[in-house]
DSSP file (Angstrom, degrees, kcal/mol; ACC not computed):
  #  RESIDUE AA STRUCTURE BP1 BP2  ACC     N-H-->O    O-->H-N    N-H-->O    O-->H-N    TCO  KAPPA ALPHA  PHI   PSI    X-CA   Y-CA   Z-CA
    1    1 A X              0   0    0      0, 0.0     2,-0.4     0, 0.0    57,-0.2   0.000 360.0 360.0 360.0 135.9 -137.6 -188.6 -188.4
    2    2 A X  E     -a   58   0A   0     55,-3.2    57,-1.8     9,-0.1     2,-0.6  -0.766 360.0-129.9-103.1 136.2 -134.0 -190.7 -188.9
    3    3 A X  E >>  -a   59   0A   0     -2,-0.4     4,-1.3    55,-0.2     3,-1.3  -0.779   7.5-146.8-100.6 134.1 -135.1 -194.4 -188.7
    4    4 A X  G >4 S+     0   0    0     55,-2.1     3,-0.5    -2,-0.6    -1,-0.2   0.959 101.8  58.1 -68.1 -39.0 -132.3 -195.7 -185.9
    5    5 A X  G 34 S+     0   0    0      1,-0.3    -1,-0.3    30,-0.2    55,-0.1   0.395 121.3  22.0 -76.7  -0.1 -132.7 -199.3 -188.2
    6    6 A X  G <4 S+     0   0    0     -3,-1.3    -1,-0.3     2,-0.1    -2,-0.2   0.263  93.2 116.3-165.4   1.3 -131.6 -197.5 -191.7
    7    7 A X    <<  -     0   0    0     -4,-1.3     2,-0.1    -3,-0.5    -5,-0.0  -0.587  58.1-128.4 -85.8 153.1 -129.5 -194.2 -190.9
    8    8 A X     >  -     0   0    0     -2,-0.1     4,-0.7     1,-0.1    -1,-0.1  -0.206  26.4-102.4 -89.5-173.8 -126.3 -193.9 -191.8
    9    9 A X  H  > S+     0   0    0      1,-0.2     4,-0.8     2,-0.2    13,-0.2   0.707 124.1  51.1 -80.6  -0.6 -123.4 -192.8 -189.4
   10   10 A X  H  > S+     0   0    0      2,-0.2     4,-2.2    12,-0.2     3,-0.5   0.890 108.7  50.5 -94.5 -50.1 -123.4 -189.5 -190.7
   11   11 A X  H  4 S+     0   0    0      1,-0.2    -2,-0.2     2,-0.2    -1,-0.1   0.840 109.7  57.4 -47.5 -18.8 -127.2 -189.1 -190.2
   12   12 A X  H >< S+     0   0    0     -4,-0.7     3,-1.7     2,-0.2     6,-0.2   0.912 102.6  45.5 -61.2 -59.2 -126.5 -190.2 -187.2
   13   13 A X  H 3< S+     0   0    0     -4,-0.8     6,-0.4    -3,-0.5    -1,-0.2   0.878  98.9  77.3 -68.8 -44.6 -124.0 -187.5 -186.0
   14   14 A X  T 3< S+     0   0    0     -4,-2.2     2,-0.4     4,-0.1    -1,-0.3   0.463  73.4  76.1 -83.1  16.6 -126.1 -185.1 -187.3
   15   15 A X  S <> S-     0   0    0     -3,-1.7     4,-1.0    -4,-0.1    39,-0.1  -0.820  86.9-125.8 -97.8 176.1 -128.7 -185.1 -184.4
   16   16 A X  T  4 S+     0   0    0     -2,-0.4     3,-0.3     2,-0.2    -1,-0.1   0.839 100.8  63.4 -58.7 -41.5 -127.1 -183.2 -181.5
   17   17 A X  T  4 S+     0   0    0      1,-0.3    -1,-0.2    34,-0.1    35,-0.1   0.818 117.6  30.9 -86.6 -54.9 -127.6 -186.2 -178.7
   18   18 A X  T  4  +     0   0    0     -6,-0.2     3,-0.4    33,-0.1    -1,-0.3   0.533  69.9 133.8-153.2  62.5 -125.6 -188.0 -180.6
   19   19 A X  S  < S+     0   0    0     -4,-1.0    -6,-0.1    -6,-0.4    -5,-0.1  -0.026  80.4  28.7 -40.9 141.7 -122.8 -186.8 -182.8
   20   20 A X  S    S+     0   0    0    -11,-0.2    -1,-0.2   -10,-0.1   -10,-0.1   0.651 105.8  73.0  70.9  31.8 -119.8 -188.8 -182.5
   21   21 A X    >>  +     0   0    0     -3,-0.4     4,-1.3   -12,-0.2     3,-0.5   0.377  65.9 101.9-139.3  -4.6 -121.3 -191.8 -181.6
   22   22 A X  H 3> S+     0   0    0      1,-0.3     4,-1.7   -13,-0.2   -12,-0.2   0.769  84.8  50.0 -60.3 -30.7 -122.8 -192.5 -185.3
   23   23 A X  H 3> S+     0   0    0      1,-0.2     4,-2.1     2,-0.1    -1,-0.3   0.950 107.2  48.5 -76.2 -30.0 -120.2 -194.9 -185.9
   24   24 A X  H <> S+     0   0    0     -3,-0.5     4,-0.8     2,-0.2    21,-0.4   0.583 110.5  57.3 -92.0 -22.4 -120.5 -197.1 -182.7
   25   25 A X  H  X>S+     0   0    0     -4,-1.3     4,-2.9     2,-0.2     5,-0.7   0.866 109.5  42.0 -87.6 -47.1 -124.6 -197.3 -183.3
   26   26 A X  H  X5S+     0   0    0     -4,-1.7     4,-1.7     1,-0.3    -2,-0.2   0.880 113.5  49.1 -85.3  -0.3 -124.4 -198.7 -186.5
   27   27 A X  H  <5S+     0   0    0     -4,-2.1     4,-0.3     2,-0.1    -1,-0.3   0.982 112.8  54.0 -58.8 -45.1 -121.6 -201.2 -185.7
   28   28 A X  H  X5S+     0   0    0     -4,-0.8     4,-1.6     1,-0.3     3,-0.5   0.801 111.8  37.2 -35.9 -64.6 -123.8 -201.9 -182.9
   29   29 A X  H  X5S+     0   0    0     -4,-2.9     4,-1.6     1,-0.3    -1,-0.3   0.790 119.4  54.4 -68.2 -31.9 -127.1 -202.6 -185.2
   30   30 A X  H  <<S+     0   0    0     -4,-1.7    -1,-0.3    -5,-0.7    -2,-0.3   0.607 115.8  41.4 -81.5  12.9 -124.4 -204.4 -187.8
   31   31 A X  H  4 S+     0   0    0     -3,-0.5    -1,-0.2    -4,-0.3    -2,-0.2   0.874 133.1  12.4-106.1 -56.8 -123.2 -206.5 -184.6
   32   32 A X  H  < S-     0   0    0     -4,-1.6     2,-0.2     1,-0.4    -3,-0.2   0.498 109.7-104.2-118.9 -21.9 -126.2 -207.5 -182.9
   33   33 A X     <  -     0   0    0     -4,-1.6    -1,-0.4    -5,-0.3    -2,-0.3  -0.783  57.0 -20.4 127.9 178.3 -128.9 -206.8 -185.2
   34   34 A X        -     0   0    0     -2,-0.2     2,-0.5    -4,-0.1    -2,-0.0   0.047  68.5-110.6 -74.1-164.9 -131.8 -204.2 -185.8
   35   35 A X        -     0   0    0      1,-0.1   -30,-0.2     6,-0.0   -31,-0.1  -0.968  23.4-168.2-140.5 125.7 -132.9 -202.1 -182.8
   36   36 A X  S    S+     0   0    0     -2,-0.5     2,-0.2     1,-0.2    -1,-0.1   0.697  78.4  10.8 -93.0 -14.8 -136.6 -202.9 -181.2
   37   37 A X  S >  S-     0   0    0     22,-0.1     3,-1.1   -33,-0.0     4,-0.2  -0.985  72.4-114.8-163.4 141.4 -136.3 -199.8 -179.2
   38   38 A X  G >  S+     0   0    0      1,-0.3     3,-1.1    -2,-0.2    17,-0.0   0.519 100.6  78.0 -87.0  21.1 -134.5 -196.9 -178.6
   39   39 A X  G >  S+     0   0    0      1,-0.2     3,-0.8     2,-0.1     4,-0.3   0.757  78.2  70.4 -79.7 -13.2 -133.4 -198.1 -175.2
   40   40 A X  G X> S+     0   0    0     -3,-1.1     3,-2.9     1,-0.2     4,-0.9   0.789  72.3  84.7 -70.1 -17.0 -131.0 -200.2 -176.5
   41   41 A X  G <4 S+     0   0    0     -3,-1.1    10,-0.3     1,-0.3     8,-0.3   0.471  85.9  62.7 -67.2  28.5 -129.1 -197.0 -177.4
   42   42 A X  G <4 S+     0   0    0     -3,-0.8     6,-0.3     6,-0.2    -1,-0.3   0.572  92.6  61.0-112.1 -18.1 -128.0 -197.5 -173.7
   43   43 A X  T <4 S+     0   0    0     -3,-2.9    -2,-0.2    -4,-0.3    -1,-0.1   0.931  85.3  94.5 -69.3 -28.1 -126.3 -200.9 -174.7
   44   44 A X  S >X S-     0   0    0     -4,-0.9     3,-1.2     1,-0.2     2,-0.9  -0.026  91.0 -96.0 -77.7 167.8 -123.7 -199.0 -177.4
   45   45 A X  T 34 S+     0   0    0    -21,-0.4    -1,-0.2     1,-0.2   -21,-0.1  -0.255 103.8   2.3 -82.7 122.0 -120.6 -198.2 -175.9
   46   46 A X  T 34 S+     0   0    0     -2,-0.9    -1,-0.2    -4,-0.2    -2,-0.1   0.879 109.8 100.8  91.6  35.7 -119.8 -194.6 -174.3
   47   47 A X  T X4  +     0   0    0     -3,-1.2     3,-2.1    -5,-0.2     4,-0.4   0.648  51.9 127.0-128.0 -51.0 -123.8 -194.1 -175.6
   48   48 A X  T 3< S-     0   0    0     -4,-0.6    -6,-0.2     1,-0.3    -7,-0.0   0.309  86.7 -15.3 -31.7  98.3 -125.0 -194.6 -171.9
   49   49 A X  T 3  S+     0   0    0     -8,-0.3    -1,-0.3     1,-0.0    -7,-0.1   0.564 111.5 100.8 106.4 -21.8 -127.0 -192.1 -170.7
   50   50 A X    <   +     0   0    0     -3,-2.1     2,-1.4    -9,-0.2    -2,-0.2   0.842  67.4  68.7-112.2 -61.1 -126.0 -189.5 -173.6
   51   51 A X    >   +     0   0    0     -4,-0.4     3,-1.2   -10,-0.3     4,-0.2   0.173  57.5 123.8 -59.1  18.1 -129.3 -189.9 -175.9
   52   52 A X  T 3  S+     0   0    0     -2,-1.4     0, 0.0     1,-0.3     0, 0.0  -0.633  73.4  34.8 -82.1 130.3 -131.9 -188.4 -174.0
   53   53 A X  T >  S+     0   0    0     -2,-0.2     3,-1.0   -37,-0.0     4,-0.4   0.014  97.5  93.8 114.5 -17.6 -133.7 -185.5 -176.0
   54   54 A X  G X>  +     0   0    0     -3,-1.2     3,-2.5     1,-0.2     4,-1.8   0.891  56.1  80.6 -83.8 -11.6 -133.0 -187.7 -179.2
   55   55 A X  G 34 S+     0   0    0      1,-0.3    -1,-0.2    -4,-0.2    -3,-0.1   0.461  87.2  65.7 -76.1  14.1 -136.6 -189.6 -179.4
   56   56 A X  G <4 S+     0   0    0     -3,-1.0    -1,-0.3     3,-0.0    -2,-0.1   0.586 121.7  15.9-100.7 -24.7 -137.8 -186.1 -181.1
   57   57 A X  T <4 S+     0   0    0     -3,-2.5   -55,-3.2    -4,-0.4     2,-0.3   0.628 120.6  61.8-118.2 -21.9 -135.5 -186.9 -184.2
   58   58 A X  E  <  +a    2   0A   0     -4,-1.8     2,-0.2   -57,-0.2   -55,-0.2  -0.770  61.6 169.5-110.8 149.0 -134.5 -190.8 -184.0
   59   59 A X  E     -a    3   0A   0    -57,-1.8   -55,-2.1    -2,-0.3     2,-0.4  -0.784  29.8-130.2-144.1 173.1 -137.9 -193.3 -184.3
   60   60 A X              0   0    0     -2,-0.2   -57,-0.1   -57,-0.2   -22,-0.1  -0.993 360.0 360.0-124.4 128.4 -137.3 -196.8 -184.7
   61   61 A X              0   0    0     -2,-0.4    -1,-0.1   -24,-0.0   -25,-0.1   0.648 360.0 360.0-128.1 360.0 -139.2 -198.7 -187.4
C-alpha cells in the first residue's frame, strides 16, 4: 500500500489511476498540507474524477 502522505511522484505514477498526475498530488500535499482522506484527490487539478479504482493501492496514513 503507497501511503498518499509519503509517496513520491514516481510512486505515484506508478499506480494506473493515476499516472501523470504524480507531480500535481504532491505539489498539492506540499501546498496545502498532508491528506486526511483520499477524497481530496478530487481537489488536485485535472485529478477530478480520475482516481477511482486507486483506494486498492493508495491508503492514507
Amino acid at each position: 500500500m503507497i501511503d498518499l502522505n509519503a509517496a513520491t511522484a514516481e510512486q505515484l505514477d506508478a499506480v494506473p489511476q493515476l499516472k501523470g498526475h504524480g507531480f500535481e498530488i504532491v505539489r498539492y500535499r506540499e501546498e496545502r498540507g498532508r491528506f486526511d482522506s483520499l477524497r481530496q484527490l478530487d481537489e488536485v487539478p485535472r485529478l477530478t474524477g480520475k482516481w477511482d479504482g486507486a483506494e486498492a493501492e493508495v491508503g492514507v496514513d
